[in-house]
C-alpha positions as CSV (number, residue, x, y, z in Angstrom):
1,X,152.5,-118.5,-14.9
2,X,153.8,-114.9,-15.4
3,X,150.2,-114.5,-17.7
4,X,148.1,-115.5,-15.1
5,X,149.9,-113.5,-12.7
6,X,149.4,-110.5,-14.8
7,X,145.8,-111.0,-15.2
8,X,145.4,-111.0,-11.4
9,X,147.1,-107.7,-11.1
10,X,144.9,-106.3,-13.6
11,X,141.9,-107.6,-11.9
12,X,143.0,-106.6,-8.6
13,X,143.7,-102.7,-9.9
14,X,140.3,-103.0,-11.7
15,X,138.8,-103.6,-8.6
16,X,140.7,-101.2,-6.4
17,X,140.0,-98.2,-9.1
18,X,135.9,-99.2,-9.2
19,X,135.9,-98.9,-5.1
20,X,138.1,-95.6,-5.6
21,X,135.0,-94.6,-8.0
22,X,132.4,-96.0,-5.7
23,X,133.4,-93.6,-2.9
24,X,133.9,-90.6,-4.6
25,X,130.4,-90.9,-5.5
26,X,129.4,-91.3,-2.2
27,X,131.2,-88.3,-0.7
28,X,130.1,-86.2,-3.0
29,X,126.8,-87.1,-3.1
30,X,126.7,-86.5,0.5
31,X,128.6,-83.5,0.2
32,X,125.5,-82.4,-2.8
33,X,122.7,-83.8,-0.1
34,X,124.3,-81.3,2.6
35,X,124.9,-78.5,0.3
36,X,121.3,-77.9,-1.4
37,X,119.2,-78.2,1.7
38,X,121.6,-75.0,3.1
39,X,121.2,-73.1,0.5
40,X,117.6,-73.6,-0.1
41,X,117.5,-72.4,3.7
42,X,119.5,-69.1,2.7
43,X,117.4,-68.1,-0.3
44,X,114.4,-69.0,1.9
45,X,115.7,-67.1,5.0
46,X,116.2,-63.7,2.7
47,X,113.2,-64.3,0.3
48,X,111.4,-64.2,3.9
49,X,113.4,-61.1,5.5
50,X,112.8,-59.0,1.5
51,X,108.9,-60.0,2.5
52,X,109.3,-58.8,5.7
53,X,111.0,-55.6,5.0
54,X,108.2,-54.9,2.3
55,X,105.2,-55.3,4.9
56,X,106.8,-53.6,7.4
57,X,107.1,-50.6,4.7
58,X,103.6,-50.7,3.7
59,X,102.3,-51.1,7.3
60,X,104.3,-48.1,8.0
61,X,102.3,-46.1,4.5
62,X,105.7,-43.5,4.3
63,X,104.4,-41.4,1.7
64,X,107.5,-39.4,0.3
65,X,107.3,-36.9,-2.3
66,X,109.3,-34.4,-4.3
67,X,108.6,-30.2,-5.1
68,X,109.4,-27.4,-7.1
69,X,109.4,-24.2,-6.3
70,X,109.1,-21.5,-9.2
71,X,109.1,-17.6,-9.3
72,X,110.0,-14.4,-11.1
73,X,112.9,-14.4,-9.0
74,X,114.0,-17.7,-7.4
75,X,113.7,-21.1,-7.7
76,X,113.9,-24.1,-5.7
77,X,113.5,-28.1,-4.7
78,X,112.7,-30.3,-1.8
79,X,111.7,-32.9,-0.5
80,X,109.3,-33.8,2.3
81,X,107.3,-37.0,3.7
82,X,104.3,-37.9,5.9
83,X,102.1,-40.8,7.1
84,X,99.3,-41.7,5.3
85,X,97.6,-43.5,7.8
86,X,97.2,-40.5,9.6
87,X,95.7,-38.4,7.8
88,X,92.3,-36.7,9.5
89,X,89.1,-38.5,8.7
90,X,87.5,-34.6,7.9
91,X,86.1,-33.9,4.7
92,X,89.5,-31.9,3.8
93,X,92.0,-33.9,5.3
94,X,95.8,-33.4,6.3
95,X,98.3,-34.6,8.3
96,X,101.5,-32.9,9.8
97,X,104.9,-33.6,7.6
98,X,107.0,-36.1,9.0
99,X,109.9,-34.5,7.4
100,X,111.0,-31.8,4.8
101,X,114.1,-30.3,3.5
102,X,114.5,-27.6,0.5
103,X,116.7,-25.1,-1.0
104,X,116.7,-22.6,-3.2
105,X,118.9,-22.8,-6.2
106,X,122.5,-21.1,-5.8
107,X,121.8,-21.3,-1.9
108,X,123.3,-23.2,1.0
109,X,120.8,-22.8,3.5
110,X,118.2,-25.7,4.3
111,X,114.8,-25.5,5.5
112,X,113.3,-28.3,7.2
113,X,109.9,-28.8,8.9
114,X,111.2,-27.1,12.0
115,X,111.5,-23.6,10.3
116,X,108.0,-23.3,9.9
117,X,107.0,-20.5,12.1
118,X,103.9,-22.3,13.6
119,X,105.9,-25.8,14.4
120,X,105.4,-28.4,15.2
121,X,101.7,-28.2,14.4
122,X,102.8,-27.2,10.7
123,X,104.0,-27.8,7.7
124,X,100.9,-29.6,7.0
125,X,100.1,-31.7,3.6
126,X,96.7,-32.0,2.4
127,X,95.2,-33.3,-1.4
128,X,95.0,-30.3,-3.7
129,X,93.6,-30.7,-7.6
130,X,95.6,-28.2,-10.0
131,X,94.3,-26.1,-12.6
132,X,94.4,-28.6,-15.4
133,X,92.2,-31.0,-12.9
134,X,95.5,-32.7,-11.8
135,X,95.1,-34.4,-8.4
136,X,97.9,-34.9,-6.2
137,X,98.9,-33.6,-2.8
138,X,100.3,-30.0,-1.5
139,X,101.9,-28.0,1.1
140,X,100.9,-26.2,4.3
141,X,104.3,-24.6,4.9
142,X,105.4,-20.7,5.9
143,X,109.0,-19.8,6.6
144,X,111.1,-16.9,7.1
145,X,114.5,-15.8,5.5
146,X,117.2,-17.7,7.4
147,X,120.4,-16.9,5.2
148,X,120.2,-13.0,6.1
149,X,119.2,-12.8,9.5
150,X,118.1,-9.0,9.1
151,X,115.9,-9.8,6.3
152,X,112.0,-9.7,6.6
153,X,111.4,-11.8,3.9
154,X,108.4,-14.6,4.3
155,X,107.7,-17.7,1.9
156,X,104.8,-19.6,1.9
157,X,103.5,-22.3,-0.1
158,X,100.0,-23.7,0.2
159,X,98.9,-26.2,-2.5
160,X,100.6,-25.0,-6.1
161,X,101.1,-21.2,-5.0
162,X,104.0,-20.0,-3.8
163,X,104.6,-16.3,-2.3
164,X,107.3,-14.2,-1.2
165,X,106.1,-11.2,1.0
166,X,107.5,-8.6,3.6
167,X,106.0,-8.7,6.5
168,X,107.3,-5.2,7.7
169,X,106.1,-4.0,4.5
170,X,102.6,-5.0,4.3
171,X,102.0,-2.6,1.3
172,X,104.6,-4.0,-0.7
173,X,103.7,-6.1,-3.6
174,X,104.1,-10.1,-3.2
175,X,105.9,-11.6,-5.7
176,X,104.1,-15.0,-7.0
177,X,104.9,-18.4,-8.1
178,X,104.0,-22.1,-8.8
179,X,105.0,-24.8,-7.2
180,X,104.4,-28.3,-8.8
181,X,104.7,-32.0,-6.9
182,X,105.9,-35.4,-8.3
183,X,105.5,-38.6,-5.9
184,X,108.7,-40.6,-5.3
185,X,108.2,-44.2,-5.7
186,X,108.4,-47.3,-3.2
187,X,111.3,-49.5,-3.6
188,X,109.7,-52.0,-5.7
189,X,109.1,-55.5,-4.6
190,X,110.7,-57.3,-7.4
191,X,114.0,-56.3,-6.1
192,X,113.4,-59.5,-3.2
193,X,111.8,-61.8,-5.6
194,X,115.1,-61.1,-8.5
195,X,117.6,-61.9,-5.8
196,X,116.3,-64.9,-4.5
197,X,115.4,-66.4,-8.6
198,X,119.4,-65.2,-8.7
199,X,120.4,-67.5,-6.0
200,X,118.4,-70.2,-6.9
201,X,119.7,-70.2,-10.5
202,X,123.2,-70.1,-8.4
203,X,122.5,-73.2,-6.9
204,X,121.5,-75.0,-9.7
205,X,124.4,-74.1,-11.4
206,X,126.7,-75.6,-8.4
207,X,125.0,-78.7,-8.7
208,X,125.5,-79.2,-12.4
209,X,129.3,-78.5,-11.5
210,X,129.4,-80.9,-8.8
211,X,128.0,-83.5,-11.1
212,X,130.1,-83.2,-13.8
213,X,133.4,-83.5,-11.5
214,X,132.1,-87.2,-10.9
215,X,133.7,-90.3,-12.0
């Protein structure tokens, strides 16, 4: 009597622990069936928004470029950055800068596209060739001395040639120099399409882990 009653105890506890098994697997296969859809809608929703960004860029063509300035006696970088889309259809064409900014080296003072003496109609940027047959883009940009406001000191860069000139000394020699450009590139579009491959490799992994908690 006591075997049989045993036996029905072990039954009844088999049966009670399959059901237990039989409904985790349910609630987490829902919880898996709610979880994937959401984050495929997330990588989605930023893959879309990177793609979005990126043609909103290249609509916008924001060219952006980097400069040197060399001479006998200073030196000096900037920066500067225009609209490609529009540039002049003449046979030599240019466009105003959208923006520029440059030192010279050991100096504080900045000089942006507003210190050019004939703003806002210059700085301008047009395509130069260099003498080694190099084509790339150049300045249109004249601006005074601003760090000593007695000084009649001029600089101006147009294409690779960069002067320094008085202009209450007309007979003094200018002093000459080089300037040499290097385009900045776009932020490249793999960065959207590496983030989203991340998330999805994310979500597989979750998965996996979910699966392997089951009964």
């Amino acid at each position: 009597m006591n075997t049989h009653l045993e036996i029905s105890k072990l039954e009844t506890n088999d049966f009670y622990t399959l059901q237990c098994a039989l409904l985790t697997k349910f609630m987490m296969r829902k919880t898996e069936m709610k979880l994937v859809p959401q984050l495929v809608l997330t990588a989605a929703t930023l893959t879309l928004g990177f793609a979005t960004l990126e043609a909103k860029s290249a609509s916008a063509a924001i060219i952006n470029y980097a400069f040197t300035v060399n001479s006998p006696i200073t030196k000096g970088n900037g920066f500067f950055s225009f609209d490609d889309s529009t540039f002049s259809n003449e046979d030599n064409p240019v466009d105003t800068i959208k923006s520029l900014s440059f030192q010279f080296d050991g100096d504080s003072t900045v000089y942006t596209e507003k210190d050019d003496t004939k703003y806002p109609e210059f700085p301008l940027v047009f395509p130069t060739t260099s003498l080694t047959g190099k084509t790339s883009l150049g300045l249109d940009y004249l601006f005074n001395d601003k760090s000593n406001p007695s000084s009649s000191i001029s600089y101006e860069i147009i294409g690779d040639d960069f002067t320094i000139f008085s202009r209450t000394s007309p007979d003094a020699e200018p002093i000459l120099g080089r300037v040499s450009y290097t385009q900045i590139p776009e932020p490249t579009p793999l960065i959207g399409t590496l983030f989203a491959c991340s998330l999805g490799w994310m979500m597989k992994r979750k998965v996996t882990s979910m699966k392997k908690v089951r009964f």
